[in-house]
Backbone as numpy.savetxt, mean C-alpha at the origin, in Angstrom:
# Nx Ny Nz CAx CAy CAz Cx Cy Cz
-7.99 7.75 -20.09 -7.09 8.63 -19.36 -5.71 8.58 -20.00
-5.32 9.86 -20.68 -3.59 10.03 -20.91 -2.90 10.30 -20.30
-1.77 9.57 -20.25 -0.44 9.78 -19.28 -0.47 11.18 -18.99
-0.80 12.44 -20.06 -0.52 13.89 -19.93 -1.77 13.84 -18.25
-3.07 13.23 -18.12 -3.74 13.24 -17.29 -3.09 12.53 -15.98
-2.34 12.12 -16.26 -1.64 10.94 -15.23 -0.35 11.82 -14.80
0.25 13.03 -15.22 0.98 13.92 -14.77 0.70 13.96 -13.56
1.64 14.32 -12.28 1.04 15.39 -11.03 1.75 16.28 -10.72
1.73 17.50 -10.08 2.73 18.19 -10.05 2.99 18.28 -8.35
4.53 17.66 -8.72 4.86 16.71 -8.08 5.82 18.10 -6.56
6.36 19.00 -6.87 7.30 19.73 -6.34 6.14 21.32 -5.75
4.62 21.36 -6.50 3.86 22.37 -5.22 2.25 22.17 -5.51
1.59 22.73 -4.78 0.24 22.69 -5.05 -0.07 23.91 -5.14
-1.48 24.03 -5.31 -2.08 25.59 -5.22 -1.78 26.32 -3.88
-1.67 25.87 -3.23 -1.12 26.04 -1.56 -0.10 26.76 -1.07
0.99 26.32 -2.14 2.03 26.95 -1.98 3.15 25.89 -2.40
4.80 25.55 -2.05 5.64 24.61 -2.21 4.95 23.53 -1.46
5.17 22.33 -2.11 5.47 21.40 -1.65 6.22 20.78 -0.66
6.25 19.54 -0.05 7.22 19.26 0.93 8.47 19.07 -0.28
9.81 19.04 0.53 11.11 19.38 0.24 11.23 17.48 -0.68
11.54 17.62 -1.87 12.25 16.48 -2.74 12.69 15.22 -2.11
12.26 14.38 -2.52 12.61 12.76 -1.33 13.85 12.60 -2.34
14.90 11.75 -1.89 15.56 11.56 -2.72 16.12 9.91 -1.87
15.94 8.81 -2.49 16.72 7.57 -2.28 18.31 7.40 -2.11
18.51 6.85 -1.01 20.18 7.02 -1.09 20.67 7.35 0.26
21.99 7.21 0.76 22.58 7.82 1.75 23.03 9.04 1.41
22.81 9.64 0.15 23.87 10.83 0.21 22.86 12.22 0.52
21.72 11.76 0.87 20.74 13.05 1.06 20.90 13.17 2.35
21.16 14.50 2.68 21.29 15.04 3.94 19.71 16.03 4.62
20.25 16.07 6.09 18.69 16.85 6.34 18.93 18.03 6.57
17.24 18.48 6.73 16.81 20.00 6.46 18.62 20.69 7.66
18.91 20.04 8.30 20.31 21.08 9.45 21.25 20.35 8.38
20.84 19.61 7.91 22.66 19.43 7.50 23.57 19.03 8.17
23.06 18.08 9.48 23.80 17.89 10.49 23.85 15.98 10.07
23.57 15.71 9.04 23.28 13.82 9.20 22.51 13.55 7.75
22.71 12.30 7.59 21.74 11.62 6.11 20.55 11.94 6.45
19.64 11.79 5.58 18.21 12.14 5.89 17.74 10.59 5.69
16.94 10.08 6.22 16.51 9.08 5.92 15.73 8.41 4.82
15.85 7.42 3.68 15.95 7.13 3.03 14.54 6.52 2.63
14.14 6.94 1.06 12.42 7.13 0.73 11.79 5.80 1.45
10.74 5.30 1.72 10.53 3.81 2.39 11.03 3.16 1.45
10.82 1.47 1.38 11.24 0.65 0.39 9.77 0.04 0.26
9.05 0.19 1.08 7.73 -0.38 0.83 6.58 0.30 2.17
5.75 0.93 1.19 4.68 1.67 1.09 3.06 0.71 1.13
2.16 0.93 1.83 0.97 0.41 1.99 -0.26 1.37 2.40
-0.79 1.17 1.54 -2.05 2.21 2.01 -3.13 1.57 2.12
-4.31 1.98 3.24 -5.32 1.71 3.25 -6.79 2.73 2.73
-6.97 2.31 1.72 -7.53 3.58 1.12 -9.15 3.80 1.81
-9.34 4.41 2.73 -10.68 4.44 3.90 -11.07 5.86 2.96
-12.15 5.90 3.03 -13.45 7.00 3.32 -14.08 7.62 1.86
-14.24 6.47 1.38 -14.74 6.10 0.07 -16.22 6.74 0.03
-17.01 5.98 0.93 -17.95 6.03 1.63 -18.59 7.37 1.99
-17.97 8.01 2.79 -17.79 9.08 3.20 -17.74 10.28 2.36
-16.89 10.21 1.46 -16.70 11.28 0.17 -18.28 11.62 -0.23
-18.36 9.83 -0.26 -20.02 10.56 -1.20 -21.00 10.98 -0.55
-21.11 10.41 0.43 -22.03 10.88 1.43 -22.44 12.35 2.12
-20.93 13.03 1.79 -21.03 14.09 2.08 -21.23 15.07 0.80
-21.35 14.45 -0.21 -21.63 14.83 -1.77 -23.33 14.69 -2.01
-24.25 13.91 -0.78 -25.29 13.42 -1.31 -25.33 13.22 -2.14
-24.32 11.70 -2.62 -23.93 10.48 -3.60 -24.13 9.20 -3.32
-24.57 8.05 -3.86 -24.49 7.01 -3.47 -23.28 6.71 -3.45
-23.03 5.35 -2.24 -21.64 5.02 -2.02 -20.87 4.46 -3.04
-21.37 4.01 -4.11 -20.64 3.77 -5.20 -20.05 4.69 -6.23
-20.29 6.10 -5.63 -19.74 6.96 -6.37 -18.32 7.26 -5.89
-18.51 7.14 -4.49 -17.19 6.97 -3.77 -16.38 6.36 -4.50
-16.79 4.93 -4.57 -15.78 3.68 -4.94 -15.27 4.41 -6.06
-15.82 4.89 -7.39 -15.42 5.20 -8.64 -14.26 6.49 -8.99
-14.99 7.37 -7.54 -14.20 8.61 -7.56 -12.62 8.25 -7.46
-12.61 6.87 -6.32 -11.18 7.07 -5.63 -10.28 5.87 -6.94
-10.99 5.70 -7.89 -10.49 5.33 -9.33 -9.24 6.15 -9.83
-9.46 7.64 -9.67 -8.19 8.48 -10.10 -7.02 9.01 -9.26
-7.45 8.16 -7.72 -6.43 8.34 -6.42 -5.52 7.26 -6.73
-5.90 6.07 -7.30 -5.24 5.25 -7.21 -4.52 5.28 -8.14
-4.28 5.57 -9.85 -3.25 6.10 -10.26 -2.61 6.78 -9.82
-2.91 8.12 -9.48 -1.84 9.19 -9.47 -1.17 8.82 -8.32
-1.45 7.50 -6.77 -0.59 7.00 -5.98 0.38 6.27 -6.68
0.57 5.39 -7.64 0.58 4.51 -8.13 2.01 5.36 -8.99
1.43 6.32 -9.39 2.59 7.03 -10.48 3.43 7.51 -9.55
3.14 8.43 -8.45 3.31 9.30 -7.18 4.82 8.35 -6.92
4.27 7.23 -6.27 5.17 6.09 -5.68 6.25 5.81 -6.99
5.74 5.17 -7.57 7.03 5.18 -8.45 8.01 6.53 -8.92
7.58 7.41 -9.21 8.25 8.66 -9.68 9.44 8.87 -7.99
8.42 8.58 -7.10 9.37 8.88 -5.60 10.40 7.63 -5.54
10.60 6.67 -6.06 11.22 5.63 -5.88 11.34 4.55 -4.81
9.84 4.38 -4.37 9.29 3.38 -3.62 9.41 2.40 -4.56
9.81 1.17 -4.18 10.37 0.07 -4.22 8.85 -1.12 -4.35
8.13 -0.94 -3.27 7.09 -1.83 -3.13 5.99 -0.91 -2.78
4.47 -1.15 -3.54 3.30 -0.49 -2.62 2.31 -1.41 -2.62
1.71 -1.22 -1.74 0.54 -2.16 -1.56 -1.16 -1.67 -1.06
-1.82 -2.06 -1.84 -3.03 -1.18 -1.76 -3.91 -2.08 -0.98
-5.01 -1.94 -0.29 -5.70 -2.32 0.38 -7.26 -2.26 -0.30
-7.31 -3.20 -1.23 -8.70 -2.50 -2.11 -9.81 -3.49 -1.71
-9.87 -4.54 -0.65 -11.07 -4.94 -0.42 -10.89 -6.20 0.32
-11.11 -6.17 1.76 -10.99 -7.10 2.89 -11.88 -8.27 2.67
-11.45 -9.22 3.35 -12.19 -10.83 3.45 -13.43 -9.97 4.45
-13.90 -8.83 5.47 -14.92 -8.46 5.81 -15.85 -7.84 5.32
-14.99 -7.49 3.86 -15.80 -6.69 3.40 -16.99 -6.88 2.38
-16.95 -8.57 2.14 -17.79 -9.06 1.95 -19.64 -9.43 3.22
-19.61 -9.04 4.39 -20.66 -8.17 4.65 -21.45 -6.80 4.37
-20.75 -6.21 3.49 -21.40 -5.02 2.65 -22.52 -5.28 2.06
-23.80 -4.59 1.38 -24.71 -4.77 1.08 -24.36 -5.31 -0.29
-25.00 -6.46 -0.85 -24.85 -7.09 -2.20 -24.00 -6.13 -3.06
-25.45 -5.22 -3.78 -25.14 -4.17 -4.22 -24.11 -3.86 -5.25
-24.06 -3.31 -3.21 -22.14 -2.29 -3.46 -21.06 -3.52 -3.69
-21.28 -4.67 -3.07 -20.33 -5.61 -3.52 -20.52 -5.84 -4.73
-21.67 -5.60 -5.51 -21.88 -6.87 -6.93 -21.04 -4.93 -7.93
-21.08 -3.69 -7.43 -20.79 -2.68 -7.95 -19.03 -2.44 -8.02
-18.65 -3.31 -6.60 -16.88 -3.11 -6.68 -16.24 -3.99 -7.60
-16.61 -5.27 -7.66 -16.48 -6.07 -8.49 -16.84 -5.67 -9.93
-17.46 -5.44 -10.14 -17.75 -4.72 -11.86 -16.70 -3.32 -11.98
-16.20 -2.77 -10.92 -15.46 -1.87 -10.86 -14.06 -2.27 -11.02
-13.89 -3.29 -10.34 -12.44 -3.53 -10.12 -11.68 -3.84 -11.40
-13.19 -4.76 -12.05 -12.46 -4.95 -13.15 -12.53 -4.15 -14.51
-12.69 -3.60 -14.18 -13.13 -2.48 -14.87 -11.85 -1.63 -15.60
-11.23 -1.29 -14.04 -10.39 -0.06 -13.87 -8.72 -1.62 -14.08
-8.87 -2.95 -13.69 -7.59 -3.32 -14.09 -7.57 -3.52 -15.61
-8.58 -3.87 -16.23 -8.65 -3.50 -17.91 -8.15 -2.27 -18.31
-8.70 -1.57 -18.14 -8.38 -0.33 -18.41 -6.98 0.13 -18.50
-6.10 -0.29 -17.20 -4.87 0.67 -16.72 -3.83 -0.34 -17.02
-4.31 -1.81 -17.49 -3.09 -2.63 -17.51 -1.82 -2.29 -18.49
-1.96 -1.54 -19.92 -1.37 -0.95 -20.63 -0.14 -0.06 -20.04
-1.14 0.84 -19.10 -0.19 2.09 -18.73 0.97 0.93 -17.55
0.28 0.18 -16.28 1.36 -0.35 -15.79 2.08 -1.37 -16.19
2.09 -1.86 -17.31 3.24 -2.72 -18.24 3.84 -1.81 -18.96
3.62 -0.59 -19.48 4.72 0.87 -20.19 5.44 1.15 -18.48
5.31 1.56 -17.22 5.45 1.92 -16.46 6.80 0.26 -16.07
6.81 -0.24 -16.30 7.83 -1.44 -15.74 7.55 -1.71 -13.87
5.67 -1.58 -14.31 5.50 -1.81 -12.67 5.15 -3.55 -13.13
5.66 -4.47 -11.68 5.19 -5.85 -11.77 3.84 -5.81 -10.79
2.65 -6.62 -11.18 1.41 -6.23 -10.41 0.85 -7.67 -9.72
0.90 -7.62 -8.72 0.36 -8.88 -7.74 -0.87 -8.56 -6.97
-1.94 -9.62 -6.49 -3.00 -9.28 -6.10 -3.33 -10.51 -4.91
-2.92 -10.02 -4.14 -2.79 -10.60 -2.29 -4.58 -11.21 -1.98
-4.68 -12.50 -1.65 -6.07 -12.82 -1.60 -6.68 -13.79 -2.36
-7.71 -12.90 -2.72 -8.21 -13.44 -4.09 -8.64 -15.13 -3.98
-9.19 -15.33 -2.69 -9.43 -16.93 -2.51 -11.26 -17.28 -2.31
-11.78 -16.38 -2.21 -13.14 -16.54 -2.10 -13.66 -16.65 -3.57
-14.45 -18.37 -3.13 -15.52 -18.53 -4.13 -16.38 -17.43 -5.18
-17.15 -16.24 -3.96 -17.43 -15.13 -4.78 -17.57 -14.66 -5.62
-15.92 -14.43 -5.93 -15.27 -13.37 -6.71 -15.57 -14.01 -7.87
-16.16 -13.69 -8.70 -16.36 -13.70 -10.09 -15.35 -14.34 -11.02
-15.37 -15.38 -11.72 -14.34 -16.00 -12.56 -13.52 -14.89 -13.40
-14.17 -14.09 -14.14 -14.13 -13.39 -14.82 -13.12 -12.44 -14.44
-13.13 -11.75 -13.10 -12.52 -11.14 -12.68 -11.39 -11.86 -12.11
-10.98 -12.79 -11.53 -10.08 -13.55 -10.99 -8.87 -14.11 -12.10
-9.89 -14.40 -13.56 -8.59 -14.31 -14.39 -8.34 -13.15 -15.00
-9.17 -12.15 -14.98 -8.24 -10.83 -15.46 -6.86 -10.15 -14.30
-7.01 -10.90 -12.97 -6.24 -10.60 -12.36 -4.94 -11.32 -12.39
-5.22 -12.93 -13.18 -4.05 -13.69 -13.19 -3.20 -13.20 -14.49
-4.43 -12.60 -15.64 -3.85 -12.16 -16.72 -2.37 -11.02 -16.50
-3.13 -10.15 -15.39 -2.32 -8.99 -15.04 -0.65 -9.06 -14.63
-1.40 -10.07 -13.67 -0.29 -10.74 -13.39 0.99 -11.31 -14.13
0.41 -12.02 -14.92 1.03 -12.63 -16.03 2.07 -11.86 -17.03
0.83 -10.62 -17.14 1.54 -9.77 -18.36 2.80 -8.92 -17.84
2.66 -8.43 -16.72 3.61 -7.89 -16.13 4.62 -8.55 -15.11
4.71 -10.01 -14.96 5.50 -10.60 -14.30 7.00 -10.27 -14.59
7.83 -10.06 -15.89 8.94 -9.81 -16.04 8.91 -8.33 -15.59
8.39 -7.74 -15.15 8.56 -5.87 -15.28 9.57 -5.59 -13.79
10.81 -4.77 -14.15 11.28 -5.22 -12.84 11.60 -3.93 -12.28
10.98 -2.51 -12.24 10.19 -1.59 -11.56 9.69 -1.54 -10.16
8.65 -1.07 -9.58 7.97 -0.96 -9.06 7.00 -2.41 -8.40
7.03 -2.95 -7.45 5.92 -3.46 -7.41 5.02 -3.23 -6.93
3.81 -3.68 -7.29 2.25 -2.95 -7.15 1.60 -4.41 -6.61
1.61 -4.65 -5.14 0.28 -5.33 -4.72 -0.67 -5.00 -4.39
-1.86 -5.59 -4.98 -3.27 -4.91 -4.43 -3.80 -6.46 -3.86
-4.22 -6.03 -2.13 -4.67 -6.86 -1.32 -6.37 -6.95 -1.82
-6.98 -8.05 -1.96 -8.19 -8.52 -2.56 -9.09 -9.27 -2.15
-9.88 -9.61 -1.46 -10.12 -10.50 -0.46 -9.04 -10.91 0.37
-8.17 -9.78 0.93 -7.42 -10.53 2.05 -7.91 -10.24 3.54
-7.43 -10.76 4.10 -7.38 -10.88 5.69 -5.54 -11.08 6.06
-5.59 -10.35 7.15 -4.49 -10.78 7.84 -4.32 -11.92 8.56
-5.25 -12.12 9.29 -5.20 -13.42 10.04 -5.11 -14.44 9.51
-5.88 -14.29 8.17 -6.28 -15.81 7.55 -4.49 -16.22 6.49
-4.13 -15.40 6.41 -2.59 -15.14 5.95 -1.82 -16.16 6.95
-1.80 -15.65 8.17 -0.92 -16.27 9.27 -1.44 -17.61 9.44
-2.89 -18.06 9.50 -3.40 -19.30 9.81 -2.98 -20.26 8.17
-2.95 -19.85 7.11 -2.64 -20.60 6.18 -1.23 -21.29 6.22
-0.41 -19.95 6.79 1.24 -19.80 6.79 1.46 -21.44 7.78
0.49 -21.07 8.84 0.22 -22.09 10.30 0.05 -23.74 9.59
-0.90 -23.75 9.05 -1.47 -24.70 8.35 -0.42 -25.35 6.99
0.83 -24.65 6.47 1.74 -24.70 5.31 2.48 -25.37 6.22
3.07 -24.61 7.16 4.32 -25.50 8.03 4.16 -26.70 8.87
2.79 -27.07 9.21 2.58 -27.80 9.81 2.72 -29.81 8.52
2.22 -29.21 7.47 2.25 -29.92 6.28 3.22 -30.52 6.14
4.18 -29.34 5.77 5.90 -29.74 5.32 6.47 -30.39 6.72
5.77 -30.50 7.33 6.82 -31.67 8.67 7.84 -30.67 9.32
7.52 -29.47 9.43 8.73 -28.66 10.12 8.38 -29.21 11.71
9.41 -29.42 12.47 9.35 -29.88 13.93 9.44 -28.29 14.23
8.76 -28.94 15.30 8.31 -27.09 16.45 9.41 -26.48 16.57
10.29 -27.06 17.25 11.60 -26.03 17.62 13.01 -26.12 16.57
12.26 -26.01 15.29 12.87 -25.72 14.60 12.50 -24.38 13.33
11.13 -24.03 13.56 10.58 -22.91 13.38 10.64 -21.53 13.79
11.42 -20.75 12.75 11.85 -19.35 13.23 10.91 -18.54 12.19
11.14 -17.38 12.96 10.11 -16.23 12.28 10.37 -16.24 10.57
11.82 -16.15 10.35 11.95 -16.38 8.99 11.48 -17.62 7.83
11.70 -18.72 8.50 11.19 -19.73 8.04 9.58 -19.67 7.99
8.78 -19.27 9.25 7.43 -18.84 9.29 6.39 -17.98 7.88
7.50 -17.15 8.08 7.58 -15.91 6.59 7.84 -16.26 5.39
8.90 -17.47 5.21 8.59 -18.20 3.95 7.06 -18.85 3.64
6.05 -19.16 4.28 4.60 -20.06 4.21 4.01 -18.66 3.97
4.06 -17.47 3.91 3.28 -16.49 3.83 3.10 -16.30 2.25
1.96 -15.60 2.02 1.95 -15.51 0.32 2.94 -14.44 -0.19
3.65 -14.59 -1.32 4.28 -13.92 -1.49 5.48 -13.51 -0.53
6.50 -14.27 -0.08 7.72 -14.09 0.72 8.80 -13.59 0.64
8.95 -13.23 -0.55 9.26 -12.19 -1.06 9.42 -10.74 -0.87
8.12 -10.34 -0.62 7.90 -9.40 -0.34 8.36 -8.70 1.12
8.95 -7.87 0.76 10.13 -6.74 2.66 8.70 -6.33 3.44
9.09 -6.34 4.15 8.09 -5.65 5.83 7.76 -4.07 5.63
6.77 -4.13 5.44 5.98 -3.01 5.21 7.04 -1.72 6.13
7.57 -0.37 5.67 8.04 0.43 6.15 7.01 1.80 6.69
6.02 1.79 5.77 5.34 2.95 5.62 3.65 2.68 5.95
2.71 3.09 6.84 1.33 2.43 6.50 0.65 3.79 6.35
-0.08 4.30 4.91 -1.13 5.53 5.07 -2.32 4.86 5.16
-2.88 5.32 6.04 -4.46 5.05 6.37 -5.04 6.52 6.47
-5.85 6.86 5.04 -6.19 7.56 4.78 -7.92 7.87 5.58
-8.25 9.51 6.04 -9.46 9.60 6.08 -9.62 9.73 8.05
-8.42 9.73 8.52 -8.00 10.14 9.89 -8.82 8.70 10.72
-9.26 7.69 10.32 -9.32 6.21 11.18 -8.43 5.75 11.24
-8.14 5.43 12.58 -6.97 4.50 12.72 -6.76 3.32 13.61
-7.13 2.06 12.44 -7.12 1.28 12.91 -6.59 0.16 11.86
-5.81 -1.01 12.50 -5.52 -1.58 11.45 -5.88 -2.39 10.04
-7.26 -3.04 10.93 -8.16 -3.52 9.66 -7.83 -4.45 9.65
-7.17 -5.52 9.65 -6.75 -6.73 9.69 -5.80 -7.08 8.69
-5.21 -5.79 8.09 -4.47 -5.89 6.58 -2.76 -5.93 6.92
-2.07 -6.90 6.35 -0.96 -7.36 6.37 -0.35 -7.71 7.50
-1.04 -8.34 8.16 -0.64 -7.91 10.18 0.68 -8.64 10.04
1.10 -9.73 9.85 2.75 -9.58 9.72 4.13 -9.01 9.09
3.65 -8.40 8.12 4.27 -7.59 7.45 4.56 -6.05 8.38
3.46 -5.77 9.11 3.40 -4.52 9.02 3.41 -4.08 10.79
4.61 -4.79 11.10 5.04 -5.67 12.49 5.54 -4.19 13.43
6.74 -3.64 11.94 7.40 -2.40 12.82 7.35 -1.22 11.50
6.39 -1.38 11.19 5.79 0.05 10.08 5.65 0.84 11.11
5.74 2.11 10.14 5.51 3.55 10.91 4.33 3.59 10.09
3.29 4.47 11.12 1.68 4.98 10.60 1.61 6.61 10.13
0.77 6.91 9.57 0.32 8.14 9.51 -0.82 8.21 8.84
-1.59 8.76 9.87 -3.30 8.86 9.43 -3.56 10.38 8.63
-3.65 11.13 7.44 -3.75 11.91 7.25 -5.29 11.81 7.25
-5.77 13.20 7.46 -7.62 13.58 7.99 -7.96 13.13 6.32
-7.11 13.56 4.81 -7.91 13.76 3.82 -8.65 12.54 3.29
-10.00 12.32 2.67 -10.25 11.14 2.38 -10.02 10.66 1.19
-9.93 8.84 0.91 -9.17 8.86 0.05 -9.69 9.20 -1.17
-10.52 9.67 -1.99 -10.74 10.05 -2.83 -10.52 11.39 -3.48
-10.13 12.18 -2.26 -9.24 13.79 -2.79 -8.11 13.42 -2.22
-7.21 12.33 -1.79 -5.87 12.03 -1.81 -5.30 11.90 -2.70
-4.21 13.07 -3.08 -3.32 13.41 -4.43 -1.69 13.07 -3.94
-1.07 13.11 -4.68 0.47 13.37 -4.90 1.21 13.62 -4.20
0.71 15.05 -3.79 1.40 15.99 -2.52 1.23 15.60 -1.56
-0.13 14.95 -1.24 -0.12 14.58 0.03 0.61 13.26 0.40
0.87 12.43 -0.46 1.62 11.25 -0.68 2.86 11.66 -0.49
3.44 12.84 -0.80 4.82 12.99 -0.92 4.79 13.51 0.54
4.01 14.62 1.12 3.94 14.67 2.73 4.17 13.27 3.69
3.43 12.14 3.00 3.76 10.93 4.28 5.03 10.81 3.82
5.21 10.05 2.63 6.76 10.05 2.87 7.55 10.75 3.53
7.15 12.29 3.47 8.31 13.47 4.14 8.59 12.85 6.03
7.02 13.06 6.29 6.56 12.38 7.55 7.37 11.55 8.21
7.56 10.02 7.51 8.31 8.89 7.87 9.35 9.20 7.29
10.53 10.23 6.59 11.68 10.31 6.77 11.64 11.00 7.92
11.18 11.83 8.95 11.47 12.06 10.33 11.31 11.64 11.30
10.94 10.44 10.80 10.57 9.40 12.25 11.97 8.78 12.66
12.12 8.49 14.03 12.98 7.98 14.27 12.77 6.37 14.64
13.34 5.60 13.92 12.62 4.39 13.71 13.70 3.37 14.31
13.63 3.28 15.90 14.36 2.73 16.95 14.13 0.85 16.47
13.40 0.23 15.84 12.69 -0.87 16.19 13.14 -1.95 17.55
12.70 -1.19 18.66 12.53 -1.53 20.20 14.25 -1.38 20.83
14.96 -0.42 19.83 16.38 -0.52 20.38 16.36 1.02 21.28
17.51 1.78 21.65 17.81 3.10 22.11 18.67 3.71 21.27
18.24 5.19 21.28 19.19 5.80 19.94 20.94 5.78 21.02
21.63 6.28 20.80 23.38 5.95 20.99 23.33 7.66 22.07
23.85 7.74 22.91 23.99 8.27 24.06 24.92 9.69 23.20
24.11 10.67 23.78 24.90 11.86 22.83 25.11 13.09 23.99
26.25 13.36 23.96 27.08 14.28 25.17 26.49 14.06 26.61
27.18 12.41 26.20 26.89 11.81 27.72 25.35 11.92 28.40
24.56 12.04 27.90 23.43 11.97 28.04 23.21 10.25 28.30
22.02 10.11 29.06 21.94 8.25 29.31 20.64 7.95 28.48
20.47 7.01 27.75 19.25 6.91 26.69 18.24 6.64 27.92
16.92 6.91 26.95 15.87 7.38 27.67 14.68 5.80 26.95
């Protein structure tokens, strides 16, 4: 695949215009012109659902799914960076999702690594840094586990974009490790705050999820980043993820710049009006 293939066109579709230009910053104003517009997320997470589904309705095996949504995940990947998302995080294969039929598991795995061989080139030219959330089950193939540390490795200085892809994770098992870290280091109980908590998490570093697409109109959380993704805004678009393009990526963003994102406060009382 050439970057010329890795293009999207980013400003309309066959459809017609596009949603209106995201632009990072306070100085973008909204569609009235009455106020800033709110500012692109800083960190983006998708759950890429209906893999499955694509093919099925293709009378395809489900592994055609998996392969199809191979060229969703670049052009998100470019999508996000070109928009100036800060952090994204992909959701490419749960600690449950090892109940799947062999198979398709022994098929994602030959896939996964497949497609991070492949693309590691383009995201070290791209100055994306690439992390992979998980990744603790026996399972997983040696083979694949160091092409992921390789990835890692190669792009650790890149100071761009970052690109986590969740991998055998769980949310819970995140928080119980975090549980199990602080308890170690001798932190006394009432001296444990959420922040300090959030340091034992992998990668702490990493800001609180702003944005969650859960593609394929399910909506549910899945067990993916559950502390991170504490006071994210959602948006389930119906398309599945394997015909999820650009535009529609640039739609959620549009989406969550109109949210009004109170986190449990009241907006400020306007011509004496009493908040609601």
């Amino acid at each position: 695949m050439s970057d010329q293939d890795l293009a999207m066109p980013y400003a309309a579709t066959e459809d017609g215009p596009g949603p209106e230009p995201l632009r990072a910053g306070p100085g973008v104003r909204g569609r009235d012109g009455g106020g800033p517009a709110r500012a692109v997320p800083r960190h983006v997470a998708c759950v890429m659902d209906g893999n499955g589904r694509w093919a099925q309705r293709r009378s395809l095996p489900r592994t055609e799914g998996h392969r199809a949504a191979e060229t969703t995940v670049i052009d998100i990947i470019e999508a996000a960076r070109a928009a100036g998302v800060e952090w994204l995080s992909l959701y490419a294969f749960s600690t449950e999702n090892w109940n799947r039929p062999g198979t398709e598991v022994d098929y994602l795995m030959r896939l996964v690594r497949r497609v991070v061989r492949k693309h590691a080139p383009l995201l070290l030219a791209r100055g994306i840094r690439c992390r992979f959330l998980g990744v603790a089950d026996p399972r997983i193939p040696r083979e694949l586990a160091r092409d992921f540390d390789d990835l890692a490795t190669l792009t650790a200085d890149n100071r761009g974009m970052t690109l986590t892809v969740a991998f055998d994770h769980g949310g819970r098992r995140d928080i119980v490790e975090a549980a199990r870290s602080l308890i170690r280091s001798g932190t006394p109980a009432d001296q444990v705050t959420e922040r300090i908590f959030a340091d034992h998490l992998p990668f702490p570093d990493t800001p609180d999820v702003d944005l969650v697409i859960r593609t394929s109109g399910e909506q549910r959380i899945s067990n993916f980043m559950l502390w991170q993704v504490a006071y994210a805004e959602w948006v389930f678009p119906e398309v599945l993820w394997p015909d999820f393009r650009a535009p529609d990526f640039l739609t959620c963003l549009h989406t969550y710049r109109c949210r009004d994102r109170r986190f449990g406060g009241v907006p400020p009382r306007t011509n004496g009006d009493h908040p609601s």
